[in-house]
C-alpha positions as CSV (number, residue, x, y, z in Angstrom):
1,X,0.0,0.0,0.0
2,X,1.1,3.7,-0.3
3,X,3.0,4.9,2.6
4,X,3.6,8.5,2.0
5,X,1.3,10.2,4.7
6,X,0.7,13.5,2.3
7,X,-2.6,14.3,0.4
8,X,-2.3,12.0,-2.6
9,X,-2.5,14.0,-5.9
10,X,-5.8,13.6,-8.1
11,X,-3.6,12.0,-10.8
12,X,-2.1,9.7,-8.4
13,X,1.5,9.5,-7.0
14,X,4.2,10.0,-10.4
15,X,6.7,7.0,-9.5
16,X,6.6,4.5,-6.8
17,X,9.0,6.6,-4.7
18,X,6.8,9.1,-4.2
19,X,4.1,6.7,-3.1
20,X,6.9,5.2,-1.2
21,X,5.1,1.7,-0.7
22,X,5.0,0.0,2.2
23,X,4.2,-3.8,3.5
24,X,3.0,-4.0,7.1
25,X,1.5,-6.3,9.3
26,X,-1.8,-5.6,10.9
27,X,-0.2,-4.5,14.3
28,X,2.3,-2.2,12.5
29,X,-1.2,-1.1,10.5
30,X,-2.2,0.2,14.0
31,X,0.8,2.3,14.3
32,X,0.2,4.3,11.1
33,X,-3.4,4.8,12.4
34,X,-2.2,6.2,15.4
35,X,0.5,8.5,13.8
36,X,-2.4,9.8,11.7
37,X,-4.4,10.7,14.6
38,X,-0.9,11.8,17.1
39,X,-2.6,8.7,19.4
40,X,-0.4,6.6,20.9
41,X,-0.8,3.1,19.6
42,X,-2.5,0.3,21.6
43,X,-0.7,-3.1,20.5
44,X,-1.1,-6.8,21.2
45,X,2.1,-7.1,20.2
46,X,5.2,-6.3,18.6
47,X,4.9,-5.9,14.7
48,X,7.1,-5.2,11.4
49,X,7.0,-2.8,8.7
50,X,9.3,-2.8,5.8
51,X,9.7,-0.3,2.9
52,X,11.8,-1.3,-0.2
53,X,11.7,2.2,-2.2
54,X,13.7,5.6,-0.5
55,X,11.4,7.7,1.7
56,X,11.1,11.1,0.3
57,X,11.7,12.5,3.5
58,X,10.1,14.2,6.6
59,X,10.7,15.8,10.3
60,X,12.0,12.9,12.6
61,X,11.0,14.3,15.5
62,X,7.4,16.3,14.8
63,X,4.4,14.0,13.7
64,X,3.0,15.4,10.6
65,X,6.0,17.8,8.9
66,X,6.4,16.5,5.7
67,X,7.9,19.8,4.5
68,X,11.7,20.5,4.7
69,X,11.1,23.9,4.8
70,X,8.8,23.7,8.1
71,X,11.4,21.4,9.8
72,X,13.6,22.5,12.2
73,X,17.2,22.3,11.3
74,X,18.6,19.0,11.3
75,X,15.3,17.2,11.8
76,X,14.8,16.7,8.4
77,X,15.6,13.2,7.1
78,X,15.4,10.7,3.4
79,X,16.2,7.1,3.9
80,X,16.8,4.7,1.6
81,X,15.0,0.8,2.1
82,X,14.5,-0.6,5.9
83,X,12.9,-2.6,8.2
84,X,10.7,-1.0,11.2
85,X,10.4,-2.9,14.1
86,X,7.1,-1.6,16.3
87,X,7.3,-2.7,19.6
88,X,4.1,-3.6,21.8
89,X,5.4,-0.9,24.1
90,X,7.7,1.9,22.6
């Protein structure tokens, strides 16, 4: 599924990076519903998230910045392909 948290354009995302695509179990599901709503997540257990395209980037410390320009300086980060790990209890 599309991971990129922004509005998706009405023509759709250009290139699979920008809809950087995601594969997720259904407790890691839980943690992106939470981020969307800045809720904490309420697990059964431990889950795993992976992405295999580069993230185009966001604030790593302030839910919802997805512009670089809004970021504070040096919170701004792009990442290549990874593994999340979601613990039951963060």
């Amino acid at each position: 599924m599309p991971g990129n948290t922004r509005e998706m354009p009405q023509t759709g995302w250009p290139s699979a990076h920008h809809a950087m695509p995601v594969c997720a179990d259904l407790e890691s599901l839980k943690c992106i519903q939470a981020y969307l709503s800045e809720e904490k997540p309420e697990l059964m257990r431990g889950g795993f998230m992976w992405m295999l395209h580069r993230h185009v980037g966001k604030d790593n410390t302030t839910p919802m910045v997805m512009e670089k320009s809004k970021s504070a300086m040096g919170h701004w980060i792009e990442f290549g392909p990874h593994l999340m790990i979601m613990p039951k209890d963060p």
